[in-house]
C-alpha positions as CSV (number, residue, x, y, z in Angstrom):
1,X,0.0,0.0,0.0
2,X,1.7,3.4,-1.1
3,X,2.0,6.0,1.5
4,X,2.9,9.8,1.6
5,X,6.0,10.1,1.8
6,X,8.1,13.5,3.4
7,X,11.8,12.2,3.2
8,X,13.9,11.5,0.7
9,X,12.9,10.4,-3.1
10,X,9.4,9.9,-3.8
11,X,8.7,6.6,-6.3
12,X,5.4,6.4,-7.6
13,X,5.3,2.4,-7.0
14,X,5.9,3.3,-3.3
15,X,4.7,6.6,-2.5
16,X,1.2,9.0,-3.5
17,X,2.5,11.8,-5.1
18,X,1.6,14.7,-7.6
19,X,2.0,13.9,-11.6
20,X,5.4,16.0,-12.4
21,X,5.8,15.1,-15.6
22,X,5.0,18.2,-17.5
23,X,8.1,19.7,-15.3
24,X,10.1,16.7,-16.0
25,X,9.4,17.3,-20.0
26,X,10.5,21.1,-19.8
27,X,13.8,20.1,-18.1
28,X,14.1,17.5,-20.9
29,X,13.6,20.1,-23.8
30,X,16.4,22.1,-22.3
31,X,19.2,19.0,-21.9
32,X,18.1,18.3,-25.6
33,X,18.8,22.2,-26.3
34,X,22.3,21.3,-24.6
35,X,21.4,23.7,-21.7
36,X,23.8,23.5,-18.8
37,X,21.1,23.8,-16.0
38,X,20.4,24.7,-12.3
39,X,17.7,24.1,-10.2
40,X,17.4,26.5,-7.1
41,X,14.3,25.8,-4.5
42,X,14.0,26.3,-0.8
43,X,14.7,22.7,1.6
44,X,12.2,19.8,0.9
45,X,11.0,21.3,-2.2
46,X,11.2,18.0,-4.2
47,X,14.5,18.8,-5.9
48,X,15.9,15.1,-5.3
49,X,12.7,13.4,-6.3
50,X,12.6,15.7,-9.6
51,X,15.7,14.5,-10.4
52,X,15.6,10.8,-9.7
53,X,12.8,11.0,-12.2
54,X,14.5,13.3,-14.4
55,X,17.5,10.7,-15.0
56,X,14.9,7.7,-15.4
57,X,13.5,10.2,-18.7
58,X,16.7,11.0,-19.8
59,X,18.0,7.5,-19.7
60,X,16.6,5.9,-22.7
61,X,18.2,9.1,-24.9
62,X,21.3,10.0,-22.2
63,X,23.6,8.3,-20.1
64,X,22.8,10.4,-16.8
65,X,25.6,10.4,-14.0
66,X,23.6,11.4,-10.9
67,X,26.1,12.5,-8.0
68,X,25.8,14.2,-5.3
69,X,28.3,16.4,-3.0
70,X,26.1,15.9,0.5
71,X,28.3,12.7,1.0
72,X,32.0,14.7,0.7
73,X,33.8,16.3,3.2
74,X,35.9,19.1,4.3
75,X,38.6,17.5,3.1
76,X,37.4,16.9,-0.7
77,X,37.2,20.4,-0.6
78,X,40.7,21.2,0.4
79,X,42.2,22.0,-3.4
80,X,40.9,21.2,-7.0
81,X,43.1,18.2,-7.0
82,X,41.3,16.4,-4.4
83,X,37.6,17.5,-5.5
84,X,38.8,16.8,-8.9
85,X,39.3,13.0,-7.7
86,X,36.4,12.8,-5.3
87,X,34.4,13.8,-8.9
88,X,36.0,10.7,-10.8
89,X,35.1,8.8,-7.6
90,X,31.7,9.4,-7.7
91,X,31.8,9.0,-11.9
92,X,33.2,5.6,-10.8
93,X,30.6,4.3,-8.9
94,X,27.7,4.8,-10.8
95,X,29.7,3.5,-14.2
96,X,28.3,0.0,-13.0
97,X,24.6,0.5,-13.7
98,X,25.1,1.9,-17.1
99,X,25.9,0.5,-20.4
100,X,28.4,2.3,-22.0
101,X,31.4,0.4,-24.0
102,X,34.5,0.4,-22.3
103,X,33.8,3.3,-19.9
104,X,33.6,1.3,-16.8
105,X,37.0,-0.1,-17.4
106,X,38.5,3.5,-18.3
107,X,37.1,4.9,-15.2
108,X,39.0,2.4,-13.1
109,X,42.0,2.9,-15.2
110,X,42.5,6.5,-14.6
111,X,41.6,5.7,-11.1
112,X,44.8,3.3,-10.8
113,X,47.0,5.7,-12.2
114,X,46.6,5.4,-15.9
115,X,46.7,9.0,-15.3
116,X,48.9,11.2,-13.3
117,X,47.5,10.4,-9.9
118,X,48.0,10.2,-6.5
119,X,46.0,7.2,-4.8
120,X,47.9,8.1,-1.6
121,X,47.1,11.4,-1.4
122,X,43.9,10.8,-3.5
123,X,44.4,13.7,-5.8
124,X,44.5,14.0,-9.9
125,X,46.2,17.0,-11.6
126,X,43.5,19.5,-13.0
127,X,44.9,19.2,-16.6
128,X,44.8,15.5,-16.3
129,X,41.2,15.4,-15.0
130,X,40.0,17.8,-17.6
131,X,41.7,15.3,-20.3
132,X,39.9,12.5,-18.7
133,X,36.6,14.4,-18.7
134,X,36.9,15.1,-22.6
135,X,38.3,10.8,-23.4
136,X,35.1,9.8,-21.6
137,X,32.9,12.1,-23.7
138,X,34.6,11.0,-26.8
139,X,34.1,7.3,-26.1
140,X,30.6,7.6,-25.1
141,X,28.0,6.1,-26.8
142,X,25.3,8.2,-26.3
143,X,25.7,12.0,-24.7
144,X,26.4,12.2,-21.6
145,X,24.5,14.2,-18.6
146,X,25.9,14.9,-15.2
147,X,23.5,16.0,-12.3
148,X,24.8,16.9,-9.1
149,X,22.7,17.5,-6.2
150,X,23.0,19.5,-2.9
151,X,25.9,21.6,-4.1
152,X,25.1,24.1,-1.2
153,X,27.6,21.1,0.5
154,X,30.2,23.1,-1.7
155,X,29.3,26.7,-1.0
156,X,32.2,27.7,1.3
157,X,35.3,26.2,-0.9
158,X,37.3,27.9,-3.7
159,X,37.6,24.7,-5.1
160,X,34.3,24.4,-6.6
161,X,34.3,27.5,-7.9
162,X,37.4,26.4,-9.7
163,X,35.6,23.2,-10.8
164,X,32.8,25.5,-11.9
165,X,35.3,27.2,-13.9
166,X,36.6,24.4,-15.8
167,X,32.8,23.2,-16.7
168,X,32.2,26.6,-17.6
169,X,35.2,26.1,-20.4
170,X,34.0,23.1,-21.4
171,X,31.1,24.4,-22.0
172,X,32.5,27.2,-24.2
173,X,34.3,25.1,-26.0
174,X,32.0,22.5,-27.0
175,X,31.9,22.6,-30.7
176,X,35.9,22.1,-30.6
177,X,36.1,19.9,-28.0
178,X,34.3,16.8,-27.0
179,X,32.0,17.9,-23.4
180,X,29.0,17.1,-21.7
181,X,25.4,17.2,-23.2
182,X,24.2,18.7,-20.2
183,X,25.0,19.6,-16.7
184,X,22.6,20.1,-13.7
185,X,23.3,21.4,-10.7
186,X,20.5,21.6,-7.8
187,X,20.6,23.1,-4.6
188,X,18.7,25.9,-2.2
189,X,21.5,28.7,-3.1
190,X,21.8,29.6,-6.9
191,X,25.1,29.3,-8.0
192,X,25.6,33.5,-7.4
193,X,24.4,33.4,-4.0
194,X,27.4,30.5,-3.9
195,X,29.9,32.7,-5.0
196,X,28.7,35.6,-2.7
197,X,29.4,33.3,0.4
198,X,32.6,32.1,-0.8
199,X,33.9,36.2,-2.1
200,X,31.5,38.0,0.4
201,X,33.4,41.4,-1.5
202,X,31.0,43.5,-3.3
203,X,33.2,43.4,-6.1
204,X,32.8,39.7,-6.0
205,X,29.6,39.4,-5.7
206,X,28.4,38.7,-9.0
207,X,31.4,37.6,-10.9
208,X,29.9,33.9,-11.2
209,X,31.7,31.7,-13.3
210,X,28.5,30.0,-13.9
211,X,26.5,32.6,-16.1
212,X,26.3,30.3,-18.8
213,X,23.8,28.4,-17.2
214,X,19.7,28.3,-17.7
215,X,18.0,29.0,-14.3
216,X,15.1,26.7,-14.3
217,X,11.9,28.9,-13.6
218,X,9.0,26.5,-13.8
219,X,6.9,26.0,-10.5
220,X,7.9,23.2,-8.4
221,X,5.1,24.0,-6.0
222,X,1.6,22.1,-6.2
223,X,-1.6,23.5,-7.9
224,X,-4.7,22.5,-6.3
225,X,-5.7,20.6,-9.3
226,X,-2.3,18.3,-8.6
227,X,-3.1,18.3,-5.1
228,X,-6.3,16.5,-5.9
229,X,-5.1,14.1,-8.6
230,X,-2.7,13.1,-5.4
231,X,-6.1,12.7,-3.3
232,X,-7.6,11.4,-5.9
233,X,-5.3,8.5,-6.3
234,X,-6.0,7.9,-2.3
235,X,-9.0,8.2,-2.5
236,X,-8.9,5.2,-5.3
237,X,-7.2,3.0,-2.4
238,X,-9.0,3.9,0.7
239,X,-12.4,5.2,-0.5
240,X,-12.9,7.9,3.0
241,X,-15.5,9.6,1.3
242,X,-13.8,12.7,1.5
243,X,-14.5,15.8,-1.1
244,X,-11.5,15.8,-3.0
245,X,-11.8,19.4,-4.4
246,X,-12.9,21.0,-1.6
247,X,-10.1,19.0,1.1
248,X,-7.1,20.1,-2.0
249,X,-8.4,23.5,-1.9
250,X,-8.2,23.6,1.6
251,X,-4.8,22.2,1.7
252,X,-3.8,24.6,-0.8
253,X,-5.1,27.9,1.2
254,X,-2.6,26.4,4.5
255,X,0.8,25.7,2.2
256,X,0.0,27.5,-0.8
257,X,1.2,24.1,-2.8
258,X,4.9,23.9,-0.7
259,X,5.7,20.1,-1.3
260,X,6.9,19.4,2.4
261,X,4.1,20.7,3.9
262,X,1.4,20.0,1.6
263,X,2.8,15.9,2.3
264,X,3.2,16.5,5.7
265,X,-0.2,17.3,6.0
266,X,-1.5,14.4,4.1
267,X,0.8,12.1,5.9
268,X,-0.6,13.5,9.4
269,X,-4.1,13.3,8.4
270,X,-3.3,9.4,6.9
271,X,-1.4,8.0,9.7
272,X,-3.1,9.8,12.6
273,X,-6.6,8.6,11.5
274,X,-7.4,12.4,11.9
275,X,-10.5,12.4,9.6
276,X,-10.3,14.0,6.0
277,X,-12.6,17.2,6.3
278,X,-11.7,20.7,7.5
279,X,-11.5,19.3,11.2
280,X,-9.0,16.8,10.4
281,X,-6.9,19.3,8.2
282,X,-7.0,21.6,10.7
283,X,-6.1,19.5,13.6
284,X,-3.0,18.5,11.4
285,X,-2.1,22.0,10.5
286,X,-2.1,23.0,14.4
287,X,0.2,19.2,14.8
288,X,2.7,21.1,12.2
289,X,3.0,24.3,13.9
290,X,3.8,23.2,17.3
291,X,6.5,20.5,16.3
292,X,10.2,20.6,16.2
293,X,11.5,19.1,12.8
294,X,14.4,19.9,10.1
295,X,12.2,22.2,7.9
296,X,11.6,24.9,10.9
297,X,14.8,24.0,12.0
298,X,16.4,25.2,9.0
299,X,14.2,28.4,9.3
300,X,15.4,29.1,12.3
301,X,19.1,28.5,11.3
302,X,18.4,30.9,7.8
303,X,16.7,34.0,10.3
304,X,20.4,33.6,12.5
305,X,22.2,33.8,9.4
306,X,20.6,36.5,7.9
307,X,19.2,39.2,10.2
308,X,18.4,41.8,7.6
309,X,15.8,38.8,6.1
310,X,14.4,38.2,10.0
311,X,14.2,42.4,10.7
312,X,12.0,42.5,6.6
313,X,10.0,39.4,7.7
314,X,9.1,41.2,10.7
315,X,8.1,44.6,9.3
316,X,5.7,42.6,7.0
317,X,3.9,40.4,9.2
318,X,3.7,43.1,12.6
319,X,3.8,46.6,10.5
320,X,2.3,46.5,7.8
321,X,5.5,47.3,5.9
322,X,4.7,47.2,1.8
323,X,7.9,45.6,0.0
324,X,8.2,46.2,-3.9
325,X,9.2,42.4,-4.9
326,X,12.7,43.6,-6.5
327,X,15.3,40.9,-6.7
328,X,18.0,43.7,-7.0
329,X,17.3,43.8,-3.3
330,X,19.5,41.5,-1.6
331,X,17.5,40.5,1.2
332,X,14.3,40.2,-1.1
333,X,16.6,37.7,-3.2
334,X,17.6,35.4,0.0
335,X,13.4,35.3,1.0
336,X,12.8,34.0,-2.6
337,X,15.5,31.7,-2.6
338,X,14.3,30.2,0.5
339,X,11.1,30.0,-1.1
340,X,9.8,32.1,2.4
341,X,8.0,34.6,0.0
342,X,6.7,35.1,-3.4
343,X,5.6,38.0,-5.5
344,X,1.9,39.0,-5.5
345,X,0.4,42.2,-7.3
346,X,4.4,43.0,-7.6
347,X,4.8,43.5,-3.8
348,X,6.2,40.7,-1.6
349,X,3.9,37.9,0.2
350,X,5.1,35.4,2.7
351,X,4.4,32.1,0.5
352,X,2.3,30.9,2.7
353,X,0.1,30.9,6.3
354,X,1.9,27.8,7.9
355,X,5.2,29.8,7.7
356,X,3.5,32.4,8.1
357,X,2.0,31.4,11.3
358,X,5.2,29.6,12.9
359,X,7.1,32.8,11.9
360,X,4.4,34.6,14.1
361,X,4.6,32.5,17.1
362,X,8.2,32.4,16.8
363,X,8.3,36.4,17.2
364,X,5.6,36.5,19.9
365,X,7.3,33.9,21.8
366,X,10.2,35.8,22.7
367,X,7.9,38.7,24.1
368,X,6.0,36.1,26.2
369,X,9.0,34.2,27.4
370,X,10.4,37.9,28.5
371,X,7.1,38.5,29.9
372,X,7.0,41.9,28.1
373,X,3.5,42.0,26.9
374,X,-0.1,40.1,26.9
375,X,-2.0,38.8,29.8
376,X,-4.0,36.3,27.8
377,X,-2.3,33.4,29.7
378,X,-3.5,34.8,33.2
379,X,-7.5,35.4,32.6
380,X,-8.0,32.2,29.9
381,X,-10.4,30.2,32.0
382,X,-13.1,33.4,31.7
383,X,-12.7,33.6,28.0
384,X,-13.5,29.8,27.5
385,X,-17.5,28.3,27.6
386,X,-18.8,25.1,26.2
387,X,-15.5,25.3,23.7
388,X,-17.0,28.6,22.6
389,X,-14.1,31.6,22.6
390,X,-16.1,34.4,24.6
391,X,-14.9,36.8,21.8
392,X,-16.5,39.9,23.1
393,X,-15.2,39.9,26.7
394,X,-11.5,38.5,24.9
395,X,-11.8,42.0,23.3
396,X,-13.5,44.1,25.9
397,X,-10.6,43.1,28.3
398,X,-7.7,43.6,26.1
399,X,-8.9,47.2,25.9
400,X,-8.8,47.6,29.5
401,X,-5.4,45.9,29.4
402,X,-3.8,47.9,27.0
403,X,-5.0,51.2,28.2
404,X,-4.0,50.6,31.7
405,X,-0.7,49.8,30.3
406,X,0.7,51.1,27.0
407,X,-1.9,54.3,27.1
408,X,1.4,56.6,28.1
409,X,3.0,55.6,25.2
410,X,3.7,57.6,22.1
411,X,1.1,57.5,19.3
412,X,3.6,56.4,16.9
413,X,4.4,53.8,19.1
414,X,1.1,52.5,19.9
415,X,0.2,53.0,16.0
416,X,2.8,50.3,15.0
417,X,2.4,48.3,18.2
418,X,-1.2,48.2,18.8
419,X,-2.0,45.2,16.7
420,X,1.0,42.9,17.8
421,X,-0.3,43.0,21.5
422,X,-3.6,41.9,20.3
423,X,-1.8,38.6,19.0
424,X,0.8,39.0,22.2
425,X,-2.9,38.5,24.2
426,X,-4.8,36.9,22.1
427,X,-2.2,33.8,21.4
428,X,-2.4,32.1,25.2
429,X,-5.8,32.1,24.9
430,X,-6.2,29.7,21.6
431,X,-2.7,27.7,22.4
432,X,-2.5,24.5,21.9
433,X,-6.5,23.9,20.8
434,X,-6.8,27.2,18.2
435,X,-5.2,28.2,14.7
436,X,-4.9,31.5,13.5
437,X,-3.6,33.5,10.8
438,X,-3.1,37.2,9.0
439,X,-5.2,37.6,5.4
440,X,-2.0,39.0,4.0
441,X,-4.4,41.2,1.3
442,X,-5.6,43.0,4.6
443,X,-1.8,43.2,6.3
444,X,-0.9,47.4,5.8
445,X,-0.8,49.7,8.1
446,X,-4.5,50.8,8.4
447,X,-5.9,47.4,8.3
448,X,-5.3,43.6,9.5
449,X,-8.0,40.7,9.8
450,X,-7.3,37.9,11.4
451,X,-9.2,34.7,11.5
452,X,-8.9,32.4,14.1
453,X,-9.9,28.5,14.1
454,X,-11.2,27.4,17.4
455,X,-13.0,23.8,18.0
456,X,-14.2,23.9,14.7
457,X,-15.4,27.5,14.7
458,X,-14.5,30.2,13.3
459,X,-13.8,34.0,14.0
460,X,-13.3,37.2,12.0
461,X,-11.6,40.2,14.0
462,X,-10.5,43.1,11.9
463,X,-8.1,44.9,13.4
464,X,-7.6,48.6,12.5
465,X,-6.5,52.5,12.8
466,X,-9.2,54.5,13.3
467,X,-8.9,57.4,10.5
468,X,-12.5,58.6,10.4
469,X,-16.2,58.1,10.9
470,X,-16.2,57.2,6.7
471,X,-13.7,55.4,6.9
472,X,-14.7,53.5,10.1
473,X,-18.4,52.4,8.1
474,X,-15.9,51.6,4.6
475,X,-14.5,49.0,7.4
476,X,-17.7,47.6,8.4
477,X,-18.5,46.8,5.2
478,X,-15.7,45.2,4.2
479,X,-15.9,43.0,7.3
480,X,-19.5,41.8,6.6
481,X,-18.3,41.4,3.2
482,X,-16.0,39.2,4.6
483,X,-18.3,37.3,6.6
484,X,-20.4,36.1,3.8
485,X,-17.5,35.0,2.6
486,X,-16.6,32.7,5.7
487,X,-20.4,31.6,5.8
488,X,-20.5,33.3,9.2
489,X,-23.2,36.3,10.9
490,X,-20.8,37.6,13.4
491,X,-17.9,39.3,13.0
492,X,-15.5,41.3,15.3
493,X,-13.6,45.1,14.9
494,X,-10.9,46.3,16.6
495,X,-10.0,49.7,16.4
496,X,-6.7,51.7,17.6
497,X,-8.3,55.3,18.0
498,X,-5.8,57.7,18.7
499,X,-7.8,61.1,18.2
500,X,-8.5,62.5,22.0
501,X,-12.1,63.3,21.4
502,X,-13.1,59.7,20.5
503,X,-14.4,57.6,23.4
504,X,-12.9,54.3,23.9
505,X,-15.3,51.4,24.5
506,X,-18.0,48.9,22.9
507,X,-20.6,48.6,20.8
508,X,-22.5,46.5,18.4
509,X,-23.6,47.2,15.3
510,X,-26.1,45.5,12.6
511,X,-25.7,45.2,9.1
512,X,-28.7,43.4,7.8
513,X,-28.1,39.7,8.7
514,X,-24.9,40.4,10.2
515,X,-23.7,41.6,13.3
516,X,-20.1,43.2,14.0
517,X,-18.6,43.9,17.4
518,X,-16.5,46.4,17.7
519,X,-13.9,47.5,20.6
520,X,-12.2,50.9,19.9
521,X,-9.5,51.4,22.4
């Protein structure tokens, strides 16, 4: 019985995953076109498995030397002679499970020191191994393809750049000088965002010696229509009942189609018996978000690294701050590459609400572990009846709250910081039973709504800057808007008012059928 599957290569005998074929045809098209290639995605992106199935296509036409660089060391790094032999190496052991005359043989030749070698000091002289690289060419009898995966392994060493180098001649020489059909290198940094770690000199920076290469663009993440031929082919095997469309779209609105997480879901849902309906996807979502593994891990590792892309990712999700998606921008450039945003109307969007979410609680959890803000945590038994969220009285004392406390602020600081506290208070409250998130369309500085997932229910606050009795009934609107859209009669407004003569306090207001709360503190 196949599974969903969140490590490693997926096989389609073994595991249920999405039809990649079409991408798997456009890669083709460019080794045909003799493209040297990379592939750049963010971690668990389904690089590896799009390349195990890559070299399955290409071998009928190709003979494909799949290696990877995650298995070398600090020491195959150390000069071009050693990475240069640690590259015949790996040439060598996959020679066996290919047919190609006499190539095996050669390999292992050059290897015993056919060739100007050192088996001692396991090195080969650069001019030797580009000889060798040329011979083996010649004697093929098909073209010959070379993918090499996780070359982030090589991002720190001079040497690689070096081998780039030589590839990069190769390359430019091709008509004169037997080379490679194709070459194909995958990994989370591109190969310029290599070269900037090893020469971190601006006048380094973009001198890549792999500019010759075709960065592929296609989308690696999952549409909601291959989300539900996935389902669909579970479906097949277990027959739940479940409605395919409507339980893909709904997968789709959490990971906006990010491999890992649209699997990991699945997987949870499968193995945990959770149910497949918006319950059970929920209750999986909230399993995700609270659980330590090497995706978040990595997160956390790429916001250390980088604390220009942790200070942007803040700004967006707590300010309001409007990027322009410009890849000139450095910082922009890392997010993408990370796959931790995307472009959207031409401005920048985190790529989607589970990161979104854990990049939330990450933030706020440093506030609450400092004890700086919220009191949530303290009065979360009153807010709590029949697994109903009281959301009135949630609101009602948060105003009360942050009046006693932050009213002798500045308005500029309460303008920016208004909305966080909410989430500071509200965030206690929900753990461990509740989801929320941020509409990122609504995210500026005027206007956020949250909707938070509670038991099963549902809840719309919009949270705002008060700029105007217009303005205030434009709001309204939008909200019950909103709620028709959420299937729901009651909706919630929270409003920052920071004009003296306004009177802080509650009040409920009818819009037809619906019904909007609003707090203005």
């Amino acid at each position: 019985m196949r599974r969903f599957n969140i490590t490693g290569t997926c096989y389609t005998e073994d595991h249920y995953m999405v039809d990649i074929s079409e991408r798997i045809a456009k890669i083709e098209k460019l080794v045909e076109e003799g493209q040297y290639i990379t592939i750049n995605r963010g971690r668990q992106y389904g690089k590896t498995t799009t390349l195990y199935h890559l070299a399955n296509k290409l071998s009928d036409n190709y003979v494909v030397f799949s290696i990877s660089f995650e298995a070398l060391t600090k020491d195959n790094f150390k000069n071009e002679k050693k990475l240069a032999y640690s590259f015949l190496e790996q040439l060598q052991s996959k020679t066996e499970f290919v047919d190609i005359k006499n190539l095996n043989d050669f390999v292992k030749n050059a290897l015993n020191e056919k060739l100007s070698l050192n088996a001692a000091k396991k090195e080969i002289a650069v001019e030797d191994f580009d000889k060798f690289l040329s011979i083996m060419c010649a004697k093929s009898s098909k073209p010959i393809v070379v993918v090499i995966d996780e070359v982030d392994n090589a991002s720190n060493y001079d040497s690689f750049i070096n081998l780039l180098r030589l590839l990069r001649n190769k390359y430019l020489n091709r008509k004169t000088t037997p080379t490679f059909q194709s070459v194909i290198l995958a990994g989370v940094y591109d190969i310029k965002n290599l070269k900037l770690k090893v020469r971190p000199e601006s006048e380094h920076k973009y001198n890549s010696p792999w500019n010759i290469a075709e960065r592929f663009e296609e989308k690696m993440s999952f549409s909601k229509t291959e989300i539900a031929q996935m389902l669909s082919d579970y479906e097949n095997d277990h027959k739940t009942g479940m409605n395919v469309s409507e339980i893909s779209s709904l997968i789709h609105d959490y990971t906006s189609g990010y491999p890992f997480l649209t699997s990991k879901i699945c997987k949870l849902v499968d193995e945990k018996n959770l149910g497949w309906n918006k319950e059970g996807i929920e209750q999986a979502v909230k399993m995700i978000l609270v659980e330590k593994n090497t995706f978040f891990d990595d997160l956390n590792k790429k916001l250390e690294d980088f604390p220009s892309l942790e200070l942007m990712l803040k700004e967006i999700l707590f300010y309001g701050k409007s990027c322009p998606f410009n890849l000139d921008d450095e910082v922009i450039e890392i997010a993408q590459m990370f796959n931790y945003i995307c472009e959207e109307n031409g401005r920048v969007k985190i790529s989607n609400r589970i990161i979104e979410t854990r990049l939330y609680n990450k933030f706020m959890s440093i506030d609450l572990r400092e004890r700086m803000y919220g009191a949530g945590d303290t009065e979360k038994s009153q807010f709590i009846e029949n697994d109903i969220l009281k959301m009135d009285k949630i609101l009602e004392r948060f105003a009360v709250h942050f009046n006693d406390i932050y009213g002798g602020k500045t308005q500029e600081f309460r303008e920016e910081e208004g909305r966080r506290f909410f989430m500071l208070y509200i965030r206690p409250i929900i753990n461990g039973t509740g989801n929320y998130y941020i509409e990122a369309e609504t995210r500026d500085r005027s206007r956020t709504d949250m909707i938070i997932d509670y038991l099963g229910k549902q809840y719309v606050i919009e949270m705002k800057i008060w700029r105007g009795e217009s303005y205030n009934e434009r709001g309204e609107k939008q909200l019950s808007e909103y709620l028709d859209y959420y299937h729901i009669n009651k909706g919630y407004m929270l409003s920052f008012c920071f004009n003296k003569n306004k009177v802080s306090g509650s009040k409920t207001i009818k819009l037809g059928e619906k019904e909007i709360f609003e707090v203005v503190v």
